[in-house]
C-alpha positions in Angstrom: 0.0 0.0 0.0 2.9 2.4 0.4 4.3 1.7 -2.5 1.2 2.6 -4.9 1.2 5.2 -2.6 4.3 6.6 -3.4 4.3 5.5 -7.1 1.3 8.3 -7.0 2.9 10.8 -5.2 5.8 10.3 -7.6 3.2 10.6 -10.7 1.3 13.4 -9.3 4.7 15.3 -9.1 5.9 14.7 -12.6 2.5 15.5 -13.9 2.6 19.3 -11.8 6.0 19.4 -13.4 4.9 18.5 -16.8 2.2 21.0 -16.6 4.2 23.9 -15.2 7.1 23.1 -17.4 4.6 23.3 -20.1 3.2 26.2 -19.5 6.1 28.4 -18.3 7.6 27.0 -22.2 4.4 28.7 -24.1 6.1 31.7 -26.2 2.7 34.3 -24.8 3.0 33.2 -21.6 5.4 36.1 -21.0 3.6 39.0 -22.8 0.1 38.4 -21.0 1.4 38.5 -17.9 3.3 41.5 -18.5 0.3 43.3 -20.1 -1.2 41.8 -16.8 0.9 43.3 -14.4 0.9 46.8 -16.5 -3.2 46.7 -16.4 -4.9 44.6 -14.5 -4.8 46.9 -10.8 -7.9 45.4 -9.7 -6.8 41.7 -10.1 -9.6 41.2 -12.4 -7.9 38.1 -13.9 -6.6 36.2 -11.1 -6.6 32.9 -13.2 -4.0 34.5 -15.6 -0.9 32.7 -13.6 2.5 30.8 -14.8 1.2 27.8 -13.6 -1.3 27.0 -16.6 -1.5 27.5 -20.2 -2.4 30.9 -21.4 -5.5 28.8 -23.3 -7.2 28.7 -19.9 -7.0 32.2 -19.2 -10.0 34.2 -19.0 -11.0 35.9 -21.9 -8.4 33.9 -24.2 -8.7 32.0 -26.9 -6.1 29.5 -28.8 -5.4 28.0 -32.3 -3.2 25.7 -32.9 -1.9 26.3 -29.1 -0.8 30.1 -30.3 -3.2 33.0 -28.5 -5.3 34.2 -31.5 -8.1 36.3 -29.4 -7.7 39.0 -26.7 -11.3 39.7 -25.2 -11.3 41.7 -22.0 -14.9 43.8 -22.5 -15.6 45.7 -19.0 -12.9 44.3 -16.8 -11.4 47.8 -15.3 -8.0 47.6 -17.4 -5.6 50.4 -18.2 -1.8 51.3 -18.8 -0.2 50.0 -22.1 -1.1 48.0 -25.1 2.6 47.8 -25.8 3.1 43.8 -24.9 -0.3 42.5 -26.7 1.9 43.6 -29.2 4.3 40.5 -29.7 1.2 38.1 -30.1 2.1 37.3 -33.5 -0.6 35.2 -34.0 -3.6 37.1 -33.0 -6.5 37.3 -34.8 -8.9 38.9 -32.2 -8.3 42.0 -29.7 -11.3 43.6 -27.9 -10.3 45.4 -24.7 -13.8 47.4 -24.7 -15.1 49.1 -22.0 -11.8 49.7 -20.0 -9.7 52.5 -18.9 -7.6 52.6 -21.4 -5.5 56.2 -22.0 -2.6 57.7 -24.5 -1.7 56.5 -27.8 -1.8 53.0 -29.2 1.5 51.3 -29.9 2.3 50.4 -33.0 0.1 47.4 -34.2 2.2 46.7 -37.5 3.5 43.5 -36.3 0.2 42.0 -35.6 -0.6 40.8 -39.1 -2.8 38.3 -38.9 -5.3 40.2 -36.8 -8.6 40.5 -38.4 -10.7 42.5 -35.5 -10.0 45.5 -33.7 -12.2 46.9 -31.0 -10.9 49.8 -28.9 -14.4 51.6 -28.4 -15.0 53.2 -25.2 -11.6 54.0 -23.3 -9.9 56.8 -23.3 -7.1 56.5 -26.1 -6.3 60.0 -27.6 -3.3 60.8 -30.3 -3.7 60.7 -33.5 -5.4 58.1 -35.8 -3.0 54.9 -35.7 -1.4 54.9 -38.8 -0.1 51.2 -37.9 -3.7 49.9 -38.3 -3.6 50.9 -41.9 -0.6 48.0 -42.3 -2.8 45.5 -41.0 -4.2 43.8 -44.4 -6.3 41.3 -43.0 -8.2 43.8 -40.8 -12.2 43.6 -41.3 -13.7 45.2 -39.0 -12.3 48.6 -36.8 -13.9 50.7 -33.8 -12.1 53.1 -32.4 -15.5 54.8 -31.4 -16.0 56.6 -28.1 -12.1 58.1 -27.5 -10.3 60.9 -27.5 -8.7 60.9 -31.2 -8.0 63.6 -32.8 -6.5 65.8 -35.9 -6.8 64.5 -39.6 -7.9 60.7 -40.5 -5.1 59.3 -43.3 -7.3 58.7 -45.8 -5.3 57.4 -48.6 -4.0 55.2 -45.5 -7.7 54.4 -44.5 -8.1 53.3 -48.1 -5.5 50.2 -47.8 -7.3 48.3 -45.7 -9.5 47.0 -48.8 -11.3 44.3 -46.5 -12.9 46.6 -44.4 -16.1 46.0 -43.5 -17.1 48.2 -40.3 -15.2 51.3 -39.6 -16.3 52.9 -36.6 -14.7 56.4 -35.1 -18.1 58.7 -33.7 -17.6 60.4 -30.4 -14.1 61.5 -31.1 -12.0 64.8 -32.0 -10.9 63.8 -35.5 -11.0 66.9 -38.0 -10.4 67.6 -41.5 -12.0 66.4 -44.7 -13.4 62.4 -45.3 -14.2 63.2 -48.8 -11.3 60.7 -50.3 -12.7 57.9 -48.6 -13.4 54.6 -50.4 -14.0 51.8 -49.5 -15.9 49.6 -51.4 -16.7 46.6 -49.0 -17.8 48.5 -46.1 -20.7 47.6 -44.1 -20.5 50.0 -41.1 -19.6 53.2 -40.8 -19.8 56.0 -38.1 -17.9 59.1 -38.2 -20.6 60.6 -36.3 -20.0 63.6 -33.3 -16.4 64.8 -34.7 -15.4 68.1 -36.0 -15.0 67.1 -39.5 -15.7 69.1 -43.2 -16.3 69.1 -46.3 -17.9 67.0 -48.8 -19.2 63.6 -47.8 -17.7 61.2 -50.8 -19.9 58.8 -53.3 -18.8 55.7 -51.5 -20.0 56.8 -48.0 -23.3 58.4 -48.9 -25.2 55.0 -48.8 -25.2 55.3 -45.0 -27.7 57.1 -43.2 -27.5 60.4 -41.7 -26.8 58.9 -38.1 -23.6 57.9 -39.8 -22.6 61.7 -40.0 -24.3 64.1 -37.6 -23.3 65.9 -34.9 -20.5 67.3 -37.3 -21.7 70.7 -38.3 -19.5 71.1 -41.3 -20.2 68.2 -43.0 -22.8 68.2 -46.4 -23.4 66.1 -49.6 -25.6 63.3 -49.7 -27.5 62.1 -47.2 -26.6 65.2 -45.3 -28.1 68.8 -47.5 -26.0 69.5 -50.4 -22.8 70.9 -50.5 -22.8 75.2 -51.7 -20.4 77.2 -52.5 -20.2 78.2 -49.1 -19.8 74.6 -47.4 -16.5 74.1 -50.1 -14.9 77.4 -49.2 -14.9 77.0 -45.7 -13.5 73.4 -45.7 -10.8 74.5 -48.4 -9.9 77.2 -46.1 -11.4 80.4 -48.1 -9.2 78.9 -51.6 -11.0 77.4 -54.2 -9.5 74.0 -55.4 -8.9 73.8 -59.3 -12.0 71.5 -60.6 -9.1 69.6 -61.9 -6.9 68.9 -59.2 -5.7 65.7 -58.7 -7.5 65.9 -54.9 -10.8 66.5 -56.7 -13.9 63.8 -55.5 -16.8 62.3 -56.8 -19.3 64.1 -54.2 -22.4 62.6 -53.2 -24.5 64.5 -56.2 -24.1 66.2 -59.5 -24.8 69.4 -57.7 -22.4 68.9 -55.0 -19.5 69.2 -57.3 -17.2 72.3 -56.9 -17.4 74.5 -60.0 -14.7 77.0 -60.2 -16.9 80.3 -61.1 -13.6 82.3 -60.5 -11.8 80.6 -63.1 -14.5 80.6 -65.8 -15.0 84.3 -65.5 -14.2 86.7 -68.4 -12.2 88.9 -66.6 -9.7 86.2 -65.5 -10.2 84.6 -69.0 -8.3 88.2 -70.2 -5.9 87.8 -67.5 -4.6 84.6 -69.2 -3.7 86.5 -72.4 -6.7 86.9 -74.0 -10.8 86.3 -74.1 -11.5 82.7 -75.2 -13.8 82.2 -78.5 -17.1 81.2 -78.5 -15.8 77.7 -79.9 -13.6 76.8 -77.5 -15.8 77.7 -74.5 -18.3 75.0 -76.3 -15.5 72.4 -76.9 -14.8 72.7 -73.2 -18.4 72.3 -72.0 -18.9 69.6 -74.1 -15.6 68.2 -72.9 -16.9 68.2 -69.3 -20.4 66.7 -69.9 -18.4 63.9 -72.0 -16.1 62.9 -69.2 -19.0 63.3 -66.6 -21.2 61.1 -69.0 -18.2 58.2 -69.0 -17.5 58.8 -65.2 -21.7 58.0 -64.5 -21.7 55.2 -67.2 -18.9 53.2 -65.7 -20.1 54.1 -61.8 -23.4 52.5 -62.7 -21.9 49.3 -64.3 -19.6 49.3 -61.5 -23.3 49.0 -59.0 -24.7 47.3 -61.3 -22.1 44.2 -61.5 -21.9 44.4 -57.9 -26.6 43.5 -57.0 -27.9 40.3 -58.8 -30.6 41.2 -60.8 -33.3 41.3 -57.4 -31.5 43.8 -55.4 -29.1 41.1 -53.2 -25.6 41.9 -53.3 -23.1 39.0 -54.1 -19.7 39.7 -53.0 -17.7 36.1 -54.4 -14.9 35.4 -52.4 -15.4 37.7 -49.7 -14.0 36.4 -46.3 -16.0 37.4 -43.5 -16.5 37.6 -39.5 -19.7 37.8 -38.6 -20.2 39.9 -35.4 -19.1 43.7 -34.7 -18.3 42.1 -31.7 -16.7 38.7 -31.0 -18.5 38.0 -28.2 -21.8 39.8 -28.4 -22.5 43.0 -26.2 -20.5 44.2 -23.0 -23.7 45.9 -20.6 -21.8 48.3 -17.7 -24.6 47.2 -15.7 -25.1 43.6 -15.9 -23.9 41.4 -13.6 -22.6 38.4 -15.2 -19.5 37.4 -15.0 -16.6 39.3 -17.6 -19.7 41.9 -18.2 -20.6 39.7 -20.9 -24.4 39.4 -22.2 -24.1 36.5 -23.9 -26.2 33.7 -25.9 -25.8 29.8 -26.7 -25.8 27.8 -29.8 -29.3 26.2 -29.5 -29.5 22.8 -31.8 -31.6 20.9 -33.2 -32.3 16.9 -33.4 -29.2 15.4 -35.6 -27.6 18.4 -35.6 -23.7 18.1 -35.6 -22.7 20.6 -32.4 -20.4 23.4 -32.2 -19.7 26.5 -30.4 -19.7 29.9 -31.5 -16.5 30.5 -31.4 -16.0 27.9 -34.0 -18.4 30.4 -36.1 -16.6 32.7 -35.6 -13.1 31.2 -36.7 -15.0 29.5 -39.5 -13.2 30.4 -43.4 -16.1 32.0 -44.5 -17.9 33.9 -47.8 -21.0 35.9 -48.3 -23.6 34.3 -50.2 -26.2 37.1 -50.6 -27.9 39.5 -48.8 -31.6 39.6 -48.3 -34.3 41.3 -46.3 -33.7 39.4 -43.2 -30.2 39.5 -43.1 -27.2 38.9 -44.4 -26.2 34.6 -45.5 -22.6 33.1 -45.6 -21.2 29.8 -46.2 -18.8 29.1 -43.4 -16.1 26.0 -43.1 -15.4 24.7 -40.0 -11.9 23.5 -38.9 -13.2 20.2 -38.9 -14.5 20.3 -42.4 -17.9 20.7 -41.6 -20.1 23.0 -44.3 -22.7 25.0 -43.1 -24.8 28.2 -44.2 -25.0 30.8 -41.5 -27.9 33.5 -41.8 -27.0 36.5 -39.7 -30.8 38.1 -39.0 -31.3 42.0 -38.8 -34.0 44.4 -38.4 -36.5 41.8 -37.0 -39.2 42.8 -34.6 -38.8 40.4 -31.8 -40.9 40.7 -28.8 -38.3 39.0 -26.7 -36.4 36.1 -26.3 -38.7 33.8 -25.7 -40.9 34.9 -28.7 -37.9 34.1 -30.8 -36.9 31.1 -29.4 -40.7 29.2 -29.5 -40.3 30.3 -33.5 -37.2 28.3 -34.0 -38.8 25.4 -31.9 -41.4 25.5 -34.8 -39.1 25.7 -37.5 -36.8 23.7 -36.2 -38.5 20.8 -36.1 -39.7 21.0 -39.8 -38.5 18.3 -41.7 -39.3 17.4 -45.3 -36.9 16.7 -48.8 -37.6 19.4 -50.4 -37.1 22.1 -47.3 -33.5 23.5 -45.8 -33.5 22.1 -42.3 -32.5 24.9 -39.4 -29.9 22.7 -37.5 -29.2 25.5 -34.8 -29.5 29.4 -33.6 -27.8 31.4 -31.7 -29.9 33.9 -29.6 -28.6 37.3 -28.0 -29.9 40.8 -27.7 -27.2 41.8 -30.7 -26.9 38.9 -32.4 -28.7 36.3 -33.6 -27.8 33.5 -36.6 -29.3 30.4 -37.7 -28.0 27.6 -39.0 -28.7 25.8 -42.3 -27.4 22.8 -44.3 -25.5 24.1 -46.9 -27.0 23.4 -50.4 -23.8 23.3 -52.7 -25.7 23.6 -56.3 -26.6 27.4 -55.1 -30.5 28.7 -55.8 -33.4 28.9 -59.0 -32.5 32.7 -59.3 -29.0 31.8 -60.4 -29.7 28.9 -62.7 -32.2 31.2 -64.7 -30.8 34.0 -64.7 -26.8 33.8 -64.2 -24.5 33.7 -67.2 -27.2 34.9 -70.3 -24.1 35.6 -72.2 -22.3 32.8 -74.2 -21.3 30.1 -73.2 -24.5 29.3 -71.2 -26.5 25.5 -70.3 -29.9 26.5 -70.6 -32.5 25.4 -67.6 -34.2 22.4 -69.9 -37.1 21.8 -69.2 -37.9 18.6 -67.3 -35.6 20.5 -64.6 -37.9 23.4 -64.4 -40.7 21.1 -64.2 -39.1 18.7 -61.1 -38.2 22.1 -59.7 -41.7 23.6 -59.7 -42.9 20.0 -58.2 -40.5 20.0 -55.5 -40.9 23.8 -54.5 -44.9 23.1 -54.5 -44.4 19.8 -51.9 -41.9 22.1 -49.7 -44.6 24.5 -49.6 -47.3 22.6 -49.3 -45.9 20.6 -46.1 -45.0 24.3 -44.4 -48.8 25.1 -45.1 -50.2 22.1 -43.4 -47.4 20.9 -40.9 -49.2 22.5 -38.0 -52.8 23.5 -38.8 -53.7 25.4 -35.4 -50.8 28.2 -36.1 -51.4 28.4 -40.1 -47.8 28.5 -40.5 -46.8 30.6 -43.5 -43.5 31.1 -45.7 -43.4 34.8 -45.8 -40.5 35.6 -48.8 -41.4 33.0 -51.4 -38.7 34.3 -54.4 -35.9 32.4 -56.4 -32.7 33.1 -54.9 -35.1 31.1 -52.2 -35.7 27.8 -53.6 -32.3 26.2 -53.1 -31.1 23.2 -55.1 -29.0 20.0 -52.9 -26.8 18.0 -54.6 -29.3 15.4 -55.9 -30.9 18.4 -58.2 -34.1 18.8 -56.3 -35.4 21.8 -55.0 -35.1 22.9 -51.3 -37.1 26.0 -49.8 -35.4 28.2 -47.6 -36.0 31.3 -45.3 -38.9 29.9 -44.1 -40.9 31.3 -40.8 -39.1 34.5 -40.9 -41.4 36.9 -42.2 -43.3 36.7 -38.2 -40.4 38.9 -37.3 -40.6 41.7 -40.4 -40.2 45.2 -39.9 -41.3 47.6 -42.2 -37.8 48.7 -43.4 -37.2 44.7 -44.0 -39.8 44.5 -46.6 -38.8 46.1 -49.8 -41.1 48.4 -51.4 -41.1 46.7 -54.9 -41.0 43.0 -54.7 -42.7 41.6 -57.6 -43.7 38.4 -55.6 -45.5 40.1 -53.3 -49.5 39.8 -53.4 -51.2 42.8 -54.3 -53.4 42.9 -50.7 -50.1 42.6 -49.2 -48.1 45.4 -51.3 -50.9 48.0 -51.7 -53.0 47.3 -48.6 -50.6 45.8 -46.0 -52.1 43.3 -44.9 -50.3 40.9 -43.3 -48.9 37.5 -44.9 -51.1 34.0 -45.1 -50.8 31.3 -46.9 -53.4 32.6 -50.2 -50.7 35.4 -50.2 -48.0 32.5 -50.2 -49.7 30.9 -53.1 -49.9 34.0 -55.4 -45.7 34.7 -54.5 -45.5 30.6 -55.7 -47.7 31.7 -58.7 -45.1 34.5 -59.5 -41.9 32.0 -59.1 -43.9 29.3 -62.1 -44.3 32.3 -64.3 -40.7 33.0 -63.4 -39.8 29.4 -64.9 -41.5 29.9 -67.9 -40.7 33.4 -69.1 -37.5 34.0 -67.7 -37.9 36.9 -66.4 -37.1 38.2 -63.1 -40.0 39.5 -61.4 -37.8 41.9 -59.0 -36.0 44.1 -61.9 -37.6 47.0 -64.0 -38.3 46.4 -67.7 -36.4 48.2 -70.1 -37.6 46.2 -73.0 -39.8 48.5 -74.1 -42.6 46.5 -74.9 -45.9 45.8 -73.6 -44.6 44.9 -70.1 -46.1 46.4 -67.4 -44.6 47.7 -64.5 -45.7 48.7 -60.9 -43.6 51.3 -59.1 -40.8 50.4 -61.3 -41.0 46.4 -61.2 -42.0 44.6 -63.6 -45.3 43.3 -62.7 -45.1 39.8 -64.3 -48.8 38.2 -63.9 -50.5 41.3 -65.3 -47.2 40.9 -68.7 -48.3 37.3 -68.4 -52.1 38.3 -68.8 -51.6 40.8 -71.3 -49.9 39.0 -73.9 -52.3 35.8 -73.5 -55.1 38.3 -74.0 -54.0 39.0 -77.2 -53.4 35.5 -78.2 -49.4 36.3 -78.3 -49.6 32.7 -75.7 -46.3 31.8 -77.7 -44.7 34.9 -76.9 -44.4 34.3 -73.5 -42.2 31.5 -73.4 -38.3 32.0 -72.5 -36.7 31.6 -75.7 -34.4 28.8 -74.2 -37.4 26.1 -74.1 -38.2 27.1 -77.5 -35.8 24.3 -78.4 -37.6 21.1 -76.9 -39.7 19.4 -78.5 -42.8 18.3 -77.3 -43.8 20.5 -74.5 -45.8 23.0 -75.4 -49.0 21.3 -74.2 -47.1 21.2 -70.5 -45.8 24.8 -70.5 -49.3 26.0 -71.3 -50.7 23.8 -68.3 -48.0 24.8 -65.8 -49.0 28.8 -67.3 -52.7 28.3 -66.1 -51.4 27.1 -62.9 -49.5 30.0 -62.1 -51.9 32.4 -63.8 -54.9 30.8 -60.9 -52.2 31.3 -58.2 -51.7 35.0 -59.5 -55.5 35.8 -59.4 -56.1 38.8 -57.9 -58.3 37.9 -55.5 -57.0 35.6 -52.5 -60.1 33.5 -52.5 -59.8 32.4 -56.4 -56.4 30.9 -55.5 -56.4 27.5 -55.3 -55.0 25.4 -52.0 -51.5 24.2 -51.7 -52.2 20.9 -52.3 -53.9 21.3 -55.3 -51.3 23.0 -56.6 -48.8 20.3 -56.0 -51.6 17.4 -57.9 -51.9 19.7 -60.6 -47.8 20.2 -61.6 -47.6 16.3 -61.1 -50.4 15.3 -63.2 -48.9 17.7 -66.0 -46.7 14.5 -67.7 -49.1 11.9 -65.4 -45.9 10.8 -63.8 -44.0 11.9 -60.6 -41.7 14.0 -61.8 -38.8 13.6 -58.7 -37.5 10.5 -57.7 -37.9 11.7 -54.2 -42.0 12.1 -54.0 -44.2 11.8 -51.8 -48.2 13.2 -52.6 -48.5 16.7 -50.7 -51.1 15.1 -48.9 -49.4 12.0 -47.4 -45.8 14.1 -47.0 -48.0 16.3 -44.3 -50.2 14.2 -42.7 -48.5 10.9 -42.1 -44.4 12.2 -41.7 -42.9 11.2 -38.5 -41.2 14.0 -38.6 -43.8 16.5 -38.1 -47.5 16.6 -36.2 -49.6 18.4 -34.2 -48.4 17.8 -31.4 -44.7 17.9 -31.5 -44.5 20.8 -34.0 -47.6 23.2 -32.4 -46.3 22.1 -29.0 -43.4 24.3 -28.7 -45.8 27.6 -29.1 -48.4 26.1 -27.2 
C-alpha cells in the first residue's frame, strides 16, 4: 500500500512538473502577464498565472496552441497595449469598455489580426497609422475616444477588406471626402469636428452615420454650396481639376470654379476665349462626366444580382461587430458579458460559436432578413449561416418558441435549421449548406455565351418539388397556419441530388417595415398595396409568380427596359399582369423564355404549368387555389412523378414522422 502510494505521489509530481514546465515554455505566456501586471490593478484576472497554459486564461482564446483572441470587454483595465503587441498570432483583440488612456502602440506586427475593437476607453493621439498595415483587418472601432486631428485617408483606403469602420464620439477633424471603401458595411464618423464633402462611397449610410459634425454636407446630409466648399478648403477654391478632386455625393455637389470661368480672368490669361472653344470645353466636361456615371453604374450594377441582393464572391468574413456579443456596464454576469448559446436541433452536428466565428467563410447574398454566408469549419464541416437583422422580436422567448417550430420541420424538399444562436445583438441560424446554389442563379446567371440552358424537365421537377416544400410548411401545424413569408428564387435552393429545397422559411413573423422592400414583384397585391399581413393565399400568389418566373425567364424583381408591352408597378415589372396581357391578345407563344423554344414536345405542359401560375396569380385571394392542389396539378402535367424523391403533398403532411400536431404546435403552445 505504500508503494502505490508513493508510485502516486511520484506521478502526481511529474505530472505538476509536466504542466508547469509546459506552460512556463508557451512563447505568450510572458507577454500576457506583462500586459497583466501593467493593467490589470484590480486583479480582475486572477486565473492568468504561470502555472497553466495561457489557453485557460479568462477571456483567451487559442489555435493551434498560439493565443489568436484577446477579449477583455468591462474588466477595469488600463496602462499600455505595448506587450499585446508580440502576439504574432492574434486574430482577435477587444479590450472594450476599460480605462484605457494615450496613444496605441504600433500594431504593425500584428498581421494576422482580423478584429479590432478599442471603443470606449480613453485612447487619444492621433489616428494609428499602424492599423492601416494590417491587411487582414475587417472590422475597426475606435468609437467613443479621445482621437484627434486628420484621419489618413489614402492610409484608411489600404485596408480593402474593411467591413465596419467605426470612429463617432471622437476629436478627428479635417475632410473624409477621399474615402473609399468599397466593401464596407458599417460606418460612423458621427459627433467629430469634420468638413467638407461627404464622398460617393460613403453616402449609402444614413445620416446617423454623419451628424453631430456641423460642417459636413453632400448626400444624405443637405447639399454641398459654395459656401460649405470654401470654408473646408480654407477660403481657396481648389482647381475643378486637381488631382484631390472627389466624386461628391450628387451632380450638384461638385465644386465648380466660377472664379476661373469668369471673363475677366479669362483676359488675364492672355486673351478672351472664342465662343468655340468655351463650347468644346463644356462639351468636354459633360463627356467625361457622361463616361464617369456610365462606368459608376456598371460598376453598381455588376456588384446586385438582378433582385437587389448583393453578391460579393470570395469575400471572407467575421460575422459579429463584436466577438462576443454586447458588454452591458450594468449587468452582472461574469466578464460583463451578455451573452447567448448555440441552441441545436435533433441530428444536428454541435459546435460552439466560437467555432463560427473562426469559421473560413464567404458571403452568399444579402436579403431582407439579413445577411447569408457559407462558413467552413476546422473540422471540415459545411454550413450556411444567416445573420438576422432588423426583425421585430418581442423578446427572447418569442424568438426562441419560433425556431422550436421551425426547427422541427423536416421534409426533402425544405432547408433544415440545425441550430440558432440567440442574444440581444446577435442572432444566426444555422442551415445545411446546399452546394448547387438557388433557382434565381440557374435562370438568370450567365445569359451571355457560353450558357447551359434550364431544360425543361428540370424546371418542371423544380416547380414539383418547391410546391411539396410549400405545401408541407402550409399544413405541418394547422392550429398556427404557418406561413413562408419571402417565397422568391434566390429562395428555392437546389442540394446535390438536383431537387429543390425552400429556404427562409418562418421569418417573415419577425418583419419590420424597413425589412420588406417596397417593390417585390412576388409580393401579393393585398399585401403590397394594402398591407395586410402575410397568409398562406398570399403564399400561393408569391409561388404563382416563381412558375411564371420558370417559364418566361424573367425576373420578377428588376424593372423592364424592353420596351414593350410589359407592365410595370412602381418600377418592377409586374409579371402576372405581362403574363395576362400577352395571352389576351393571343401572343400565348410569346411568352415562353426563348431557351425552351428548343424542346420538342412541350408545349402542351408549359401552357398547363401557365394556367397554374396564372390561378395562383389571381387577384383575388379566394380564387387561388390550395396548396395541395397545386402540387396534384404540376404532377399530373406529364401523369408521372416527376422527382424520384416524392411523396403526394397530402401524405408528406399528414403521415411524416417528422412533423404533427403535437410535436410541432407544442413548442408555441
Amino acid at each position: 500500500m505504500a508503494t502505490v502510494l508513493h508510485y502516486y505521489t511520484l506521478l502526481s509530481f511529474f505530472f505538476f512538473l509536466f504542466t508547469l514546465l509546459e506552460s512556463s515554455s508557451h512563447p505568450d505566456t510572458p507577454p500576457l502577464l506583462a500586459f497583466k501586471s501593467s493593467t490589470d490593478v484590480t486583479n480582475s484576472l486572477d486565473n492568468w498565472n504561470s502555472s497553466t497554459t495561457p489557453c485557460t486564461w479568462t477571456g483567451i482564446s487559442c489555435l493551434n496552441n498560439r493565443v489568436s483572441r484577446v477579449v477583455l470587454e468591462g474588466f477595469q483595465l488600463n496602462g499600455s497595449l505595448q506587450n499585446l503587441t508580440i502576439l504574432k498570432e492574434l486574430r482577435v483583440l477587444s479590450l472594450k469598455y476599460n480605462h484605457f488612456s494615450g496613444s496605441l502602440p504600433n500594431f504593425s506586427n500584428l498581421s494576422a489580426l482580423k478584429l479590432l475593437f478599442l471603443s470606449h476607453n480613453e485612447f487619444s493621439g492621433k489616428f494609428p497609422e499602424s492599423v492601416t498595415k494590417l491587411n487582414k483587418l475587417y472590422r475597426l472601432d475606435l468609437s467613443h475616444n479621445r482621437f484627434s486631428g486628420e484621419i489618413p485617408v489614402e492610409l484608411v483606403n489600404r485596408l480593402t477588406h474593411l467591413l465596419t469602420l467605426r470612429l463617432e464620439e471622437n476629436a478627428f477633424s479635417g475632410e473624409i471626402s477621399g474615402v473609399n471603401l468599397v466593401n464596407l458595411q458599417e460606418f460612423n464618423a458621427s459627433g467629430n469636428r469634420l468638413v467638407g464633402a461627404i464622398p460617393f462611397s460613403l453616402s449609402r449610410f444614413p445620416v446617423s452615420a454623419f451628424g453631430k459634425n456641423g460642417d459636413l454636407c453632400g448626400s444624405p446630409l443637405p447639399k454641398c454650396t459654395m459656401t460649405d466648399v470654401n470654408s473646408s478648403s480654407g477660403g481657396a477654391m481648389a482647381s475643378p481639376l486637381s488631382p484631390a478632386t472627389t466624386i461628391a455625393s450628387s451632380p450638384s455637389s461638385l465644386p465648380v470654379n466660377t472664379h476661373n470661368l469668369s471673363p475677366k480672368n479669362s483676359r488675364r490669361g492672355g486673351g478672351k476665349m472664342s465662343s468655340l472653344a468655351i463650347i468644346a470645353i463644356i462639351l468636354g466636361d459633360l463627356l467625361v462626366l457622361t463616361v464617369v456615371c456610365i462606368l459608376l453604374y456598371c460598376f453598381f450594377c455588376t456588384r446586385k444580382n438582378l433582385n437587389g441582393s448583393e453578391f460579393r464572391e470570395g469575400e471572407k468574413i467575421v460575422y459579429s461587430s463584436s466577438p462576443y456579443g454586447s458588454y452591458h456596464p450594468n449587468t452582472s454576469q461574469t466578464g460583463g458579458f451578455e451573452r447567448g448559446k448555440m441552441v441545436f436541433f435533433e441530428g444536428a452536428k454541435r459546435f460552439e460559436l466560437e467555432d463560427l466565428l473562426r469559421a473560413s467563410a464567404e458571403m452568399l447574398g444579402k436579403g431582407g432578413f439579413g445577411t447569408a454566408y457559407k462558413a467552413v469549419l476546422d473540422d471540415g464541416n459545411v454550413v450556411a449561416v444567416k445573420r438576422l437583422k432588423e426583425l421585430n422580436v418581442g423578446g427572447k422567448r418569442e424568438f426562441e418558441q419560433q425556431m422550436e417550430v421551425l426547427g422541427r420541420l423536416r421534409h426533402p424538399n425544405l432547408v433544415g435549421l440545425k441550430a440558432y444562436y440567440f442574444a440581444s445583438d446577435e442572432k444566426l441560424l444555422v442551415y445545411d449548406f446546399m452546394s448547387n446554389g438557388n433557382l434565381f442563379w440557374l435562370l438568370h446567371g450567365n445569359r451571355g455565351p457560353g450558357r447551359t440552358p434550364l431544360d425543361w424537365t428540370t424546371r418542371l421537377k423544380i416547380a414539383a418539388g418547391a410546391a411539396r416544400g410549400l405545401a408541407f410548411i402550409h399544413n405541418s401545424c394547422k392550429s398556427l397556419k404557418l406561413t413562408h413569408g419571402n417565397i422568391k428564387s434566390t429562395n428555392i435552393l437546389i442540394d446535390k441530388s438536383g431537387n429543390a429545397r425552400v429556404s427562409d422559411f418562418g421569418l417573415a413573423i419577425f418583419a419590420t417595415p424597413s425589412s420588406i422592400p417596397k417593390t417585390n414583384g412576388y409580393r401579393a397585391p393585398e399585401v403590397a398595396l394594402d398591407g395586410r399581413k402575410i397568409t398562406q393565399k398570399s403564399d400561393i400568389y408569391s409561388f404563382g409568380v416563381l412558375l411564371l418566373e420558370l417559364l418566361t425567364g424573367k425576373c420578377p424583381s428588376v424593372v423592364d427596359n424592353g420596351g414593350g408591352v410589359a407592365t410595370t408597378y412602381g418600377g418592377v415589372l409586374d409579371l402576372p399582369r405581362w403574363v395576362q396581357s400577352v395571352v389576351r391578345e393571343e401572343w400565348t407563344a410569346e411568352v415562353f423564355d426563348l431557351e425552351l423554344m428548343r424542346y420538342k414536345d412541350i408545349e402542351e405542359e408549359m401552357v398547363g404549368l401557365l394556367q397554374i401560375a396564372m390561378a395562383c396569380t389571381s387577384t383575388s385571394p379566394d380564387q387561388r387555389p390550395k396548396v395541395n392542389y397545386v402540387v396534384k396539378m404540376i404532377e399530373e402535367l406529364r401523369g408521372v412523378e416527376v422527382s424520384p424523391s416524392h411523396d403526394t403533398a397530402t401524405d408528406s403532411v399528414s403521415d411524416s414522422p417528422a412533423v404533427s400536431e403535437d410535436n410541432t404546435c407544442g413548442a408555441s403552445q
